[in-house]
N, CA and C atoms as an extended XYZ file, in Angstrom:
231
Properties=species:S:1:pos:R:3:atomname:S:1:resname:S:1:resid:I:1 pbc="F F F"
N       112.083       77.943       89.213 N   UNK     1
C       110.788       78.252       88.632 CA  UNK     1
C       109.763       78.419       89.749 C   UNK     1
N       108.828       79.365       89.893 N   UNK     2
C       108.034       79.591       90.534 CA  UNK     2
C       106.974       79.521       90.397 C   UNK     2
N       105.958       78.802       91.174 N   UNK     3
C       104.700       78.071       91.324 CA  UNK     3
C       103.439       78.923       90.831 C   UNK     3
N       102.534       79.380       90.174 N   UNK     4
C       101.891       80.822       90.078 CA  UNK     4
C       100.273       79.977       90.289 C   UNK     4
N        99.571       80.032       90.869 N   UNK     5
C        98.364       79.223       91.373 CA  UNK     5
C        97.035       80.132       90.604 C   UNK     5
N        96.366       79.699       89.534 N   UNK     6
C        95.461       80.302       89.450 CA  UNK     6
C        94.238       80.452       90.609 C   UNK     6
N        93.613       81.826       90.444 N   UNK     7
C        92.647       81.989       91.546 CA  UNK     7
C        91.640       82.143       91.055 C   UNK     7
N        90.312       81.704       91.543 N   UNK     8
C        89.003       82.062       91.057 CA  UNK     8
C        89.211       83.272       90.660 C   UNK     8
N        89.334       84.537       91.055 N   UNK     9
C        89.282       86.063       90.282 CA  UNK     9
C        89.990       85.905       89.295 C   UNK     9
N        91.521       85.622       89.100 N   UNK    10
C        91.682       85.235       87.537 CA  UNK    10
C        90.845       84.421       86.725 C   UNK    10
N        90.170       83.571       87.008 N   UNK    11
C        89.453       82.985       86.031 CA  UNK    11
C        88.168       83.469       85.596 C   UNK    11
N        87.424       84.499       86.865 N   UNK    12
C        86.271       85.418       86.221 CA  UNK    12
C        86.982       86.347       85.687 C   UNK    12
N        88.093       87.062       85.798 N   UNK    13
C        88.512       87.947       84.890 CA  UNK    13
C        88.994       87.526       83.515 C   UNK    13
N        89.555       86.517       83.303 N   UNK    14
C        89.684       86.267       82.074 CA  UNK    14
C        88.277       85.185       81.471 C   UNK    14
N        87.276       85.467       81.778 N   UNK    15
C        85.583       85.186       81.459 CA  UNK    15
C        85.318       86.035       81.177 C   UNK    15
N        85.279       87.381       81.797 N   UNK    16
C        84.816       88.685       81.938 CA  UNK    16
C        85.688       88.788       80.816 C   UNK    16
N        87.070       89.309       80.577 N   UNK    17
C        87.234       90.084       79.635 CA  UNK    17
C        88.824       89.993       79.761 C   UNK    17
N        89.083       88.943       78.673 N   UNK    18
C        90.509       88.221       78.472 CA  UNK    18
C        91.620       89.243       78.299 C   UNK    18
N        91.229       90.621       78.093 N   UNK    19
C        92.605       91.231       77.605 CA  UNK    19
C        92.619       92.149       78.815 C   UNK    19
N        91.402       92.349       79.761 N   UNK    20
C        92.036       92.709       80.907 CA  UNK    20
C        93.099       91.857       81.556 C   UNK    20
N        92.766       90.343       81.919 N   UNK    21
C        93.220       89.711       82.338 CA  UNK    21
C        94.979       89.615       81.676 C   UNK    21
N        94.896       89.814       80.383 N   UNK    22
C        96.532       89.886       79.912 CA  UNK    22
C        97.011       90.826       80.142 C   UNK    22
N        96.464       92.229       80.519 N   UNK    23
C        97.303       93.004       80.971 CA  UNK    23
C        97.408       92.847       82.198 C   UNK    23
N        96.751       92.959       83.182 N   UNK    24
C        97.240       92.049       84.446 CA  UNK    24
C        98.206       91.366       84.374 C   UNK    24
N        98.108       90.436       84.080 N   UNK    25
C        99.594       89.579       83.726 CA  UNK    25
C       100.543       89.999       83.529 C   UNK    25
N       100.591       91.160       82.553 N   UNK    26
C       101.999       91.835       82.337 CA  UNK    26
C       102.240       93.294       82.660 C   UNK    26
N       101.541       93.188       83.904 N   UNK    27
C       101.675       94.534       84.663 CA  UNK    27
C       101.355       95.844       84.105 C   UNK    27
N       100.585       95.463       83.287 N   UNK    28
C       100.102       97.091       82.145 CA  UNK    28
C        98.816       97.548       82.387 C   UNK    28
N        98.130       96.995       83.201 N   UNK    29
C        96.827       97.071       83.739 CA  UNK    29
C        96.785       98.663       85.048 C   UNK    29
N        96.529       99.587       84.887 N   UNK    30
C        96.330      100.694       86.040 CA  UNK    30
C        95.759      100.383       87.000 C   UNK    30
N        96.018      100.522       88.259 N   UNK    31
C        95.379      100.387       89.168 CA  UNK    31
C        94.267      101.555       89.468 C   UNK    31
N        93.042      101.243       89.812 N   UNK    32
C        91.840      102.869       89.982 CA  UNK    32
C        91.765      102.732       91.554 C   UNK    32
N        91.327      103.879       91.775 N   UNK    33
C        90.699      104.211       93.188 CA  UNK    33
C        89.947      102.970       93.321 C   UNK    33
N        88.648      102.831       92.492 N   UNK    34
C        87.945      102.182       92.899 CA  UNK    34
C        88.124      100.900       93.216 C   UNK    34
N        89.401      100.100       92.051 N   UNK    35
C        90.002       98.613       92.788 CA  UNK    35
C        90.546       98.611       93.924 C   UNK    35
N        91.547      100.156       94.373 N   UNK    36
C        91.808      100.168       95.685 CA  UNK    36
C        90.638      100.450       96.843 C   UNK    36
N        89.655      100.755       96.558 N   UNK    37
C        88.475      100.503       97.328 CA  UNK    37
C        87.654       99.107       97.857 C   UNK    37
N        87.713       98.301       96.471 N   UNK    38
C        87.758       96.906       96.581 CA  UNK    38
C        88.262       96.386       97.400 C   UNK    38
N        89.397       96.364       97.322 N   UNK    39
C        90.630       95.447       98.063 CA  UNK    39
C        90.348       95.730       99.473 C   UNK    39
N        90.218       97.255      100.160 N   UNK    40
C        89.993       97.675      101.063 CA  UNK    40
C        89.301       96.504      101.889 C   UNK    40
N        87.576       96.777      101.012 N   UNK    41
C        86.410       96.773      101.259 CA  UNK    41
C        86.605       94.652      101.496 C   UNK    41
N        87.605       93.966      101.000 N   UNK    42
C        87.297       92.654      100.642 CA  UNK    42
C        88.799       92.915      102.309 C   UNK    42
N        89.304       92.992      101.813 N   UNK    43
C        90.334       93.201      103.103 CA  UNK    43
C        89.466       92.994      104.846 C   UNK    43
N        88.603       93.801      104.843 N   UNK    44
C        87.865       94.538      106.110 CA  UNK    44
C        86.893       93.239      105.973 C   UNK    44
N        86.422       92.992      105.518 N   UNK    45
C        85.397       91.878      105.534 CA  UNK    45
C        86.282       90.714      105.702 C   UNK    45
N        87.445       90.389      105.229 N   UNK    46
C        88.309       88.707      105.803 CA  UNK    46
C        88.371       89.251      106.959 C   UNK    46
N        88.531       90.599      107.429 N   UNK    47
C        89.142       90.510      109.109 CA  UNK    47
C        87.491       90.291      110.338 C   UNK    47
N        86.570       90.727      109.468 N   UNK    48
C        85.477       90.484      110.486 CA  UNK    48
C        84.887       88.895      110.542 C   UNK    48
N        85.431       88.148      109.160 N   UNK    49
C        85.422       86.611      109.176 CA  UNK    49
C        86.102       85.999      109.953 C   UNK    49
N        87.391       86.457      110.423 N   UNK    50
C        88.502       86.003      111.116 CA  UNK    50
C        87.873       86.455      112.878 C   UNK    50
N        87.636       87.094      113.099 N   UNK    51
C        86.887       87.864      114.305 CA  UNK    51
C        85.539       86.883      114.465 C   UNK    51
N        84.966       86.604      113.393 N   UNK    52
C        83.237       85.486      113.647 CA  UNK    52
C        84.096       84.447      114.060 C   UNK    52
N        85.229       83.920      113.573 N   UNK    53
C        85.186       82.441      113.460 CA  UNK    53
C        85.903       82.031      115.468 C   UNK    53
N        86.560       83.270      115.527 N   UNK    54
C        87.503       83.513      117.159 CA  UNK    54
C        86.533       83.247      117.966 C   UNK    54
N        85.312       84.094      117.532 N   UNK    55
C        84.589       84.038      118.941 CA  UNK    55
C        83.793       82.962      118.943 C   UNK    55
N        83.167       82.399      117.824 N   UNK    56
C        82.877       81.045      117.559 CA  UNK    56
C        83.351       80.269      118.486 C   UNK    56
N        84.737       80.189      117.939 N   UNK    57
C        85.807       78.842      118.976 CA  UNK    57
C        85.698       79.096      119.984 C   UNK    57
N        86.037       80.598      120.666 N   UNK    58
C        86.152       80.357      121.974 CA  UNK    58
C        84.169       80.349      122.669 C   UNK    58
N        83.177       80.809      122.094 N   UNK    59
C        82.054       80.120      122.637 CA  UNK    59
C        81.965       79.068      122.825 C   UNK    59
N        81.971       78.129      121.469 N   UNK    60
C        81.991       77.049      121.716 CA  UNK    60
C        82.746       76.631      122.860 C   UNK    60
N        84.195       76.646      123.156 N   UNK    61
C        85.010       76.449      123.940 CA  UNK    61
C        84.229       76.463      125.428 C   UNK    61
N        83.953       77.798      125.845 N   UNK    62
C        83.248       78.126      127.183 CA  UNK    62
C        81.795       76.711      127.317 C   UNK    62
N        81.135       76.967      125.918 N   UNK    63
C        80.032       75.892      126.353 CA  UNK    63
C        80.541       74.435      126.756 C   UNK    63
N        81.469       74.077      126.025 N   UNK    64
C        81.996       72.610      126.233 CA  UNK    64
C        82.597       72.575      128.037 C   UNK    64
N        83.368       73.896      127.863 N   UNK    65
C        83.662       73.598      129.689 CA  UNK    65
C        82.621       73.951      130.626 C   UNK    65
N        81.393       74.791      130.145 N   UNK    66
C        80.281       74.621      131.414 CA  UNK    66
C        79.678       73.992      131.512 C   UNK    66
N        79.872       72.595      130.202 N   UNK    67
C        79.404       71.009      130.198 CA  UNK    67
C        79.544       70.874      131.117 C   UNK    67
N        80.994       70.732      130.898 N   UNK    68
C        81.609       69.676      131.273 CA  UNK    68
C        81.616       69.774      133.092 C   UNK    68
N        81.622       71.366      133.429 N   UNK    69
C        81.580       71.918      135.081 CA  UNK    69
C        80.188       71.250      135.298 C   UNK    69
N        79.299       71.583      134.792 N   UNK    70
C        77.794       71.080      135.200 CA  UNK    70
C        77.804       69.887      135.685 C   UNK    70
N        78.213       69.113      134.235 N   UNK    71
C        78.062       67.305      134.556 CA  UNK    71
C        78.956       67.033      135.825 C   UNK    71
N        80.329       67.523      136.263 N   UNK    72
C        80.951       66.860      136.959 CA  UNK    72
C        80.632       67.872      139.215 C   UNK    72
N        79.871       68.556      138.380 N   UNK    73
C        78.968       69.072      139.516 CA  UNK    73
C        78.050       68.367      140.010 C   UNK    73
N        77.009       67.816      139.315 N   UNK    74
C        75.757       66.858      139.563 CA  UNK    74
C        76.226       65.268      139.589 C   UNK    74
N        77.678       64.990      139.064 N   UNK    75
C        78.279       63.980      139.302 CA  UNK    75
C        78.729       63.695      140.958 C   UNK    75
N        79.750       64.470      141.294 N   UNK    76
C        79.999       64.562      142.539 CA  UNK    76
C        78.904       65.130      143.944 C   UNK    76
N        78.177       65.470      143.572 N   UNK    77
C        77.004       66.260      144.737 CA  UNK    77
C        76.528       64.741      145.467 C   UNK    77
């Protein structure tokens, strides 16, 4: 048996409008341009989240080691 995890979008879709949501379910639902535009459009935006969060770390990263160079600069002088 396999695990099926509801997701927030299933649950606004079946809010929004329960018999979309059942055809979804049973694969009778068409796919449009425009959901494949969606997906695109939600696609391209996780990858520029994934890209904020990289350079995040590694800033952060650089600041913690030009701490850490500073302090052990004015330490030893």
């Amino acid at each position: 048996m396999q695990n099926h995890y509801v997701t927030a979008s299933e649950i606004g879709e079946f809010v929004y409008c329960k018999r979309s949501w059942w055809l979804r379910q049973h694969k009778l639902l068409e796919e449009t341009q425009q959901m494949r535009d969606g997906t695109e459009g939600h696609e391209a935006f996780s990858r520029q989240i994934i890209f904020v969060r990289i350079i995040t770390f590694i800033t952060t990263l650089l600041i913690v080691i030009g701490s850490i160079l500073l302090a052990l600069f004015f330490l030893l002088r």
